[in-house]
N, C-alpha and C positions, 0 to 999 in steps of 0.2 A: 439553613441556620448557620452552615459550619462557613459558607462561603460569605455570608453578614456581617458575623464575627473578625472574620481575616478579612475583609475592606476596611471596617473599623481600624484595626488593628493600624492597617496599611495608612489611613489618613492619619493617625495620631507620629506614627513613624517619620512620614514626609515632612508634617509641619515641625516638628523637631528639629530635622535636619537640615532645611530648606537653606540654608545659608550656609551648609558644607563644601567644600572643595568635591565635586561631583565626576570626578575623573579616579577612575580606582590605579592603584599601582598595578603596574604594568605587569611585572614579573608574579606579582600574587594573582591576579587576574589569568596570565596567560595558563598559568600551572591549572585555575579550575576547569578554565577551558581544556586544557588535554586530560583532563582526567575526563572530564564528559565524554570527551569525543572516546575515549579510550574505555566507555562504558563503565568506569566507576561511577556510578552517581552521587555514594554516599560524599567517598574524597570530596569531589566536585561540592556538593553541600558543606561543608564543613570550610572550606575554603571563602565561599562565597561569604556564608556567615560570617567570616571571619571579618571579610570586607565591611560589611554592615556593623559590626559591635566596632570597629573603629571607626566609626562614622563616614565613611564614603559612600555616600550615596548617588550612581549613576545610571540611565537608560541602561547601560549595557549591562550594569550586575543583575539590578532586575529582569531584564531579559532572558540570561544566565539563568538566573535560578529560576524562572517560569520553563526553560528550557529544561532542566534537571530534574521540577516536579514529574512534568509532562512525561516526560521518560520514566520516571517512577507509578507512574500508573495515578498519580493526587491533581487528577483535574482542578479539584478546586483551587488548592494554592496556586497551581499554572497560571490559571487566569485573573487573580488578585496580582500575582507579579507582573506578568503581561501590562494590566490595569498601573499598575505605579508607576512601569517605565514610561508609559503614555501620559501620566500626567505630569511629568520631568519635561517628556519631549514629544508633545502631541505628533509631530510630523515624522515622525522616525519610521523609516518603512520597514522597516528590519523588525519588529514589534508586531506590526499588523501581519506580517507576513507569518510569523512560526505561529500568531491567534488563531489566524485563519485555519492553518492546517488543524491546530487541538481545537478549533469547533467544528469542523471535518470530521476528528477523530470519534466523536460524540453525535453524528449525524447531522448537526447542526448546520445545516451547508446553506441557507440565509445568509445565517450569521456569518460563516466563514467567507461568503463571496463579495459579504460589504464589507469585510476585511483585506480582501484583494485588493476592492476597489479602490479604497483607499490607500495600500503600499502600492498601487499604478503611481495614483496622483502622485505619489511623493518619491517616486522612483527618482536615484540622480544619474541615470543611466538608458539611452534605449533599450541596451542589452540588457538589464536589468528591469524594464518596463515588461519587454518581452517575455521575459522568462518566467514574471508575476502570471502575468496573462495565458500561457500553458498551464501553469496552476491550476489560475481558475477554469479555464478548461474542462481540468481532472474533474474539479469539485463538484462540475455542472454534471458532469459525464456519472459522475456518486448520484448526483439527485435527480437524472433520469433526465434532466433537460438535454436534450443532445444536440438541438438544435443551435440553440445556444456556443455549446460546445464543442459544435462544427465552427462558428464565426471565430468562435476563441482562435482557434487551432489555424483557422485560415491566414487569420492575421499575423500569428506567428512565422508561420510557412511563406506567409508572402514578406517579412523579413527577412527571414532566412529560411532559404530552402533545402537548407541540408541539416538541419537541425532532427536528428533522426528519433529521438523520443517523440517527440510532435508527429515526426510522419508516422510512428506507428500508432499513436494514438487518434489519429487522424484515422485513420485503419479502422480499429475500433470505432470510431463514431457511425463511422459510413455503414459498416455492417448493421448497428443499429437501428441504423436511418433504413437497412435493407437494400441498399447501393450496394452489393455486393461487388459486383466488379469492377467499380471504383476501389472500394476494399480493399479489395487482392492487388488494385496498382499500389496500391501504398505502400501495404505488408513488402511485395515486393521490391519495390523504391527502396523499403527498409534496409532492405537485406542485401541490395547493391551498395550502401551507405557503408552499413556495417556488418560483412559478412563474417565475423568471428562474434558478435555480441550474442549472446542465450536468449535476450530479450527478443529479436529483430528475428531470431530463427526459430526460434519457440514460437511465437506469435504467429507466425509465418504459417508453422505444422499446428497451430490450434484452428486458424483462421480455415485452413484447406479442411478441419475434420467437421469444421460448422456447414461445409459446402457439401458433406461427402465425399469428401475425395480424398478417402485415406493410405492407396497408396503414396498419395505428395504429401501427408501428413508425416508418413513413414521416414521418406527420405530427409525432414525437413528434423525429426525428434533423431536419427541417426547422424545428422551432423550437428546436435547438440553434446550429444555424446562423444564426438569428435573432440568437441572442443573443452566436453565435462565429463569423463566416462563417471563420475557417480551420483548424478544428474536423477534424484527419484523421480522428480514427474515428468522428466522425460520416457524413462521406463512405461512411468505408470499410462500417460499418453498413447506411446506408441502400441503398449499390452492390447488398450482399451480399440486402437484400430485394427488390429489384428484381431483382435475379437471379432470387431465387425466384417474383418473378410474372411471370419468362420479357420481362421486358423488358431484353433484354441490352445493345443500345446504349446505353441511360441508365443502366444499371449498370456499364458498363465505365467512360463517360463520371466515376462517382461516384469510382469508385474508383481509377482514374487520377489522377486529383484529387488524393485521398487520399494517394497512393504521395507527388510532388510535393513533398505539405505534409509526409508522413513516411518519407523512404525506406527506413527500417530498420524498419519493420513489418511483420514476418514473414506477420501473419495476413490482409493487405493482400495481398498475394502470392499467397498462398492463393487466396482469394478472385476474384482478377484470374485466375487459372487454372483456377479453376471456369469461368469464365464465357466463355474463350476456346476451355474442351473443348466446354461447347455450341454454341458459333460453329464448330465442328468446325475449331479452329484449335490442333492439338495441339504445334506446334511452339513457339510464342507460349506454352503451356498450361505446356510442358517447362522452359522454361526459367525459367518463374516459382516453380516447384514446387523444381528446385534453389535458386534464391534463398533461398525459405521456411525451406529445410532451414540454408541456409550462415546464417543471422540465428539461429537457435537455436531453430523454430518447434516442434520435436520436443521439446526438452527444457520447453519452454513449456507445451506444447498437448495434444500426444499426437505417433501414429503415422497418423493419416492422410492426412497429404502424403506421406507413405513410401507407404505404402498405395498412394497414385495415382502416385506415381513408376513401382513397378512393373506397374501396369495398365496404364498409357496410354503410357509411357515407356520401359521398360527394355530389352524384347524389340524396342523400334524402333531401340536404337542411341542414344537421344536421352540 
């Protein structure tokens, strides 16, 4: 209903204005835009509207403030604003492009990927075509099509081959796909590209711990901290391999750490309750595992902190 209403709204608004000067001033415009970018969102609204009650109406304000909602958490006006600048300037790809992403944001990844397809078509730039097209990619990669989202990626990559978010997400696909050492070439292509990014070397040490192979996961979350020593999931990473090679006091040690620098990491938790059932320390274990549960680890992760809840936990009372 509420989203009805604000189309409404939005159609009596346009025909009103439709013969206005559609170019906002410059300096009022630029100022909402830094205040977005600068994470005021309210500033940023207040600005915009300002725009609007003096009658400027263009693509780019509405885009603005579907951008502003979006960031405020008001899906619905996001996408009634989105909707107005579209029908100012059906072709504007800049529009379909932030759409796509807020029906991403809302699982919508249909919708979001005929919103790609459409800032492709209208892309005024290869570089710009391409960069839609890692996108959707991502968005395929949300909705489990990976196959798909192998072609995306390829395409890009055979643009440009140093394009290093693509090679790692090219990473990702392939692991997916269970190409694992395709995989590991990319991750590590990555990480020849860019070997100071968190991204390229975190992915790197995530990718070696899906292999087993957490000594090199080791080495790979130790030069994240290199380059972030207060890096929690690095911490809580490395903690979690070290668990696994049964050295449990410098994994609790990690991941202790971890909690510290992040204490609303459910999966942090988790992990700290692994490591206190192997120390046959199930009390310590119990109460980390409800933690996990109360931060949202289930609706995150899955069900197996539940799981261990009721193994180690439930039948003791704990």
């Amino acid at each position: 209903m509420k989203l009805f209403v604000l189309s409404i709204l939005l159609i009596i608004t346009l025909s009103a204005y439709a013969q206005q000067n559609r170019q906002p001033p410059v300096p009022l415009f630029d100022q909402a835009k830094e205040m977005y970018n600068a994470g005021k969102y309210d500033e940023a609204l207040l600005l915009v509207n300002q725009l609007l009650a003096n009658n400027m109406v263009s693509e780019r304000i509405f885009d603005l403030r579907g951008e502003i909602y979006l960031a405020k958490g008001d899906m619905d006006s996001a996408l009634v604003n989105y909707r107005a600048g579209l029908l100012l300037a059906p072709t504007y790809p800049t529009i379909y492009f932030h759409r796509a992403f807020a029906y991403c944001k809302i699982h919508l990844y249909d919708e979001g990927i005929e919103d790609f397809n459409t800032a492709i078509k209208y892309a005024g730039s290869d570089s710009a075509k391409y960069a839609i097209i890692a996108n959707r990619g991502m968005a395929r990669m949300m909705s489990g099509d990976f196959s798909e989202a192998y072609n995306d990626y390829k395409m890009v990559l055979q643009f440009d081959s140093t394009d290093v978010m693509s090679t790692v997400a090219m990473g990702s696909v392939l692991r997916k796909l269970g190409k694992k050492n395709e995989a590991t070439a990319y991750y590590e292509k990555a990480v020849r590209l860019a070997p100071n990014e968190i991204v390229t070397v975190g992915d790197l040490g995530f990718h070696y711990m899906s292999l087993g192979d957490y000594k090199g996961a080791i080495r790979q979350y130790t030069k994240v901290l290199e380059i972030d020593p207060d890096n929690a999931i690095a911490y809580n990473n490395m903690g979690h391999a070290k668990y696994q090679l049964k050295d449990l006091k410098n994994a609790l040690k990690d991941i202790q750490r971890s909690i510290a620098l992040d204490p609303k990491n459910s999966y942090a938790y988790r992990n700290r309750a692994l490591v206190y059932l192997a120390m046959n320390q199930s009390d310590k274990a119990c109460e980390d595992l409800h933690q996990a549960i109360n931060l949202g680890y289930t609706t995150m992760y899955g069900d197996d902190v539940q799981q261990l809840l009721e193994k180690h936990c439930v039948f003791k009372g704990l």
